[in-house]
N, C-alpha and C positions, 0 to 999 in steps of 0.2 A: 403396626404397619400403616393401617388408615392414619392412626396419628400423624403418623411423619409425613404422609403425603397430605393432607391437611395444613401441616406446619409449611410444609416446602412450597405447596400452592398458597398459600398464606403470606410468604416471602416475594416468589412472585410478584405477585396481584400488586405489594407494593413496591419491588421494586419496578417494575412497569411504569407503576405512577410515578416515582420520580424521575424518571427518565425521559417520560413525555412532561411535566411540568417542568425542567432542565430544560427542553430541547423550546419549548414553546418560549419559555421565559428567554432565552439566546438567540431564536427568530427573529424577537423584532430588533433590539439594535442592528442586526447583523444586515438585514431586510432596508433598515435606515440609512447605514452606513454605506451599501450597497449602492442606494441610489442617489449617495452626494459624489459616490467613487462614478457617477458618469457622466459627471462634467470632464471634457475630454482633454487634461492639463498633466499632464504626467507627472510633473512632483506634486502635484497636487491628489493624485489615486496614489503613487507614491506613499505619501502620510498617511491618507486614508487607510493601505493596506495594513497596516502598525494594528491600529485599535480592532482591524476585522479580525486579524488572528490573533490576537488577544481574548477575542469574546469565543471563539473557538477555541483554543488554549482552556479558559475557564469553562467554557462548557463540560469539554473531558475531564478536568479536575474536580468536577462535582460528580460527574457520573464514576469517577474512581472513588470518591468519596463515599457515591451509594454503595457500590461493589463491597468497600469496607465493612460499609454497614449491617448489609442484607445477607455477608457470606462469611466460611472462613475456611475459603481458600488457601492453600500453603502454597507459595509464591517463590519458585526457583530461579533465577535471571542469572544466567552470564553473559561477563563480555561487552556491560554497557557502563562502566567505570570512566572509561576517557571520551564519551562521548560530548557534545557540545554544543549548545544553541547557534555558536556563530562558524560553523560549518556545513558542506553542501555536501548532500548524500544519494544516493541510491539503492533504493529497499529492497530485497528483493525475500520473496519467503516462501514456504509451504502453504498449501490452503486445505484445511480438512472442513471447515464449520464457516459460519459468521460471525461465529466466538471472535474466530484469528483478529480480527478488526477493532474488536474490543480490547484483545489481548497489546498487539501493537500499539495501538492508545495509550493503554497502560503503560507498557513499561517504557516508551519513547516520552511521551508527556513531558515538558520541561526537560528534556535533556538534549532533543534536538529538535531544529522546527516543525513545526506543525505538517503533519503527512501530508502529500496531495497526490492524487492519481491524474493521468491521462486522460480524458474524455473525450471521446467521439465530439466533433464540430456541432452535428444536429442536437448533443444535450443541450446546448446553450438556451434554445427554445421551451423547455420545460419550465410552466410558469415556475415563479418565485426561485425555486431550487438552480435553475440555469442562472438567473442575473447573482443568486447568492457564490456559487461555484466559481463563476467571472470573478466577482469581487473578492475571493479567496484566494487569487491567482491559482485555480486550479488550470491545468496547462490545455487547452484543444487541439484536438490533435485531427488532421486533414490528409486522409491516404487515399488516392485514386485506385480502383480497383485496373488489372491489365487489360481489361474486356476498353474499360474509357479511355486506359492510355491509347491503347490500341489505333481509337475513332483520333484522339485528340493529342497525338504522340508530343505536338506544341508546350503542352504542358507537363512533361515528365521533369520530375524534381523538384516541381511548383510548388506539391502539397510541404515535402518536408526542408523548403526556403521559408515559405510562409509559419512553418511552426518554429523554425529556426528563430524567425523574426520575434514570434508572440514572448516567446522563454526568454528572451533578450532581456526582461526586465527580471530576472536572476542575477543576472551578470553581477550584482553589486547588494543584494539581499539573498542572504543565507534561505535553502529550501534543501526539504525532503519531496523526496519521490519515490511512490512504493508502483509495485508492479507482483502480482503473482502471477509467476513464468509458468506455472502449469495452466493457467486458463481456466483452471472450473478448481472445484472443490472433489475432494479425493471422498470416494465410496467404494466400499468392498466390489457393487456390480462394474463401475467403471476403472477399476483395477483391473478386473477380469476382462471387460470387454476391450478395453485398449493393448491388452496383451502388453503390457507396463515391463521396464527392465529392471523395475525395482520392486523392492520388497512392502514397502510403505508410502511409495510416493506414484505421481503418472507420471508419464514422461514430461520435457519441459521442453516450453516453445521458445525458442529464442527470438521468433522477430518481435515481440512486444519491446523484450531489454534492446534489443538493437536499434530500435525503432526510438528509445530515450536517449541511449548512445550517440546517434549519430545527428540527434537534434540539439543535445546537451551536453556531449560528453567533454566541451572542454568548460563546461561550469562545475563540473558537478567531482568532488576531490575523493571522496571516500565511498566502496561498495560495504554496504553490510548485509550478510547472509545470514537470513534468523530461521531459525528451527524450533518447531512449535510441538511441543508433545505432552497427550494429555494422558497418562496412565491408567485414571479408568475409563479409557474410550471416547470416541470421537464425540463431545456434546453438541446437544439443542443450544437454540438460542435460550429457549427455556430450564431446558438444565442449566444453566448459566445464571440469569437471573433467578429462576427462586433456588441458588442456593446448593444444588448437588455435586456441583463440581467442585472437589476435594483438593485435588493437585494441577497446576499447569508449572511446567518447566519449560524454556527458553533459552537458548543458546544464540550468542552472536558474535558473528565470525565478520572481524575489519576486513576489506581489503583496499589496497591503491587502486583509483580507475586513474591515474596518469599509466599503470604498470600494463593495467589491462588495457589502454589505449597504445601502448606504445609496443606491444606484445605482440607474436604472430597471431594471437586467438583472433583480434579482432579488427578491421579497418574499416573506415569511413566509406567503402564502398560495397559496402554488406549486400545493400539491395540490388546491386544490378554486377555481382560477381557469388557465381554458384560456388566455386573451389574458397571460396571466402565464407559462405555462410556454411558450409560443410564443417569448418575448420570453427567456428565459432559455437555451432552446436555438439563439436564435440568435447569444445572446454566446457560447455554450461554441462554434458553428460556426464562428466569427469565429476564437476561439482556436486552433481545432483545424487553419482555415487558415492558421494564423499559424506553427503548428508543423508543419506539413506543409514549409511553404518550408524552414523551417530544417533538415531531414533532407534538401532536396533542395540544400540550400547544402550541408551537409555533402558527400554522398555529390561532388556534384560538385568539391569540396576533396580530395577521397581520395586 
């Protein structure tokens, strides 16, 4: 037994280190490329943006390479056969770990573009990592809280015109967009404390997806629903890299967002119509017990 925990911290230890000399060694062109992308010429950040998620592309393609290396994982993936670099998407997933992040890298890598999240306006400010995010077209996202509409009523629907505008450069470059609709990561305590409808999962927030939706939703052509399950149990980051983590399976579920925009579940005026966001959270409910069973198929497949 010490052996093996010996060997598994042993694994570890290096894959860590490649992970950080990957990440360092992809900092600087990216850090480079970043700051020619702010000469303010739009086909000109345009091209720039090409080679940024390229060096991001290879960066994940090394780090799946170490994962190769340092583990031996048995690797289950459905459902991602017809997917495609030169299509626009919408991620949307479970969240158990920080694995999940890894996991998505993996099996999305070279199949569809490059992931990007939402970000709060104020990350932009974070040295180096805000200007690198900007120049990854990661998308900022600007929501007035009701307390400021309230003061400043002048500007309701300003935030999400102005994020409408930023996403504009999609319109004509293929992108992903991930979102985890439950908010946090799932623990036995906060199962319990949220008093959860589900069996394996929290409940799920819908104004994040709505909040993509209504900024993007006529860029963006296909939702994909992935389900993430780990058979022997929720891992560390650490259980991940050195090495313990035996099985991950993955399921992924297409669907149309022209069907889901054009559907009673959801309409472009989610934010400021209650009988509307009622109606939208109880399709994402619907989903979310839909993929509840499917962790409970699995696990009892195990």
């Amino acid at each position: 037994m010490q052996i093996g925990n010996l060997f598994h911290h042993l694994v570890g230890v290096i894959s860590v280190t490649i992970y950080f000399l990957n990440t360092v060694f992809w900092v600087i062109p990216i850090v480079v490329l970043s700051l020619l992308k702010l000469l303010p010429i739009k086909l000109w950040q345009t091209i720039v943006s090409y080679p940024l998620d390229g060096c991001a592309t290879a960066w994940i393609t090394i780090n799946n390479l170490n994962q190769r290396l340092t583990s031996n994982t048995t690797w289950k993936v459905e459902g991602v056969e017809t997917l495609t670099l030169n299509d626009w998407y919408l991620v949307i997933s479970n969240h158990q770990s920080w694995v999940d992040i890894l996991v998505l890298q993996r099996i999305f890598n070279r199949k569809i573009p490059f992931l990007k999240f939402f970000l709060k306006k104020e990350l932009i400010w974070v040295p180096f990592l805000g200007v690198a995010w900007w120049a990854l077209d990661f998308p900022f996202m600007r929501r007035y809280s009701k307390s400021f509409l309230a003061k400043n009523p002048h500007l309701k629907g300003k935030d999400m015109e102005s994020t409408r505008k930023a996403c504009e450069k999609f319109r004509h470059k293929p992108v992903s967009i991930m979102n985890f609709v439950e908010g946090t990561r799932l623990t036995e305590e906060k199962l319990a404390r949220h008093k959860s409808d589900f069996n394996k999962l929290l409940k799920p927030k819908a104004g994040g997806m709505a909040f993509v939706l209504s900024a993007m939703g006529d860029q963006l052509h296909k939702l994909l629903d992935v389900t993430i399950y780990y058979p022997q149990g929720i891992p560390t980051f650490w259980d991940f890299v050195s090495g313990k983590v035996k099985n991950v399976h993955v399921k992924v579920n297409i669907m149309s967002v022209d069907e889901l925009l054009n559907s009673d579940a959801f309409a472009m005026d989610y934010f400021d119509n209650p009988e509307q966001r009622a109606k939208f959270q109880r399709w994402l409910n619907q989903l979310w017990s839909e993929k509840d069973q499917t962790l409970i198929n699995m696990s009892a497949s195990n």
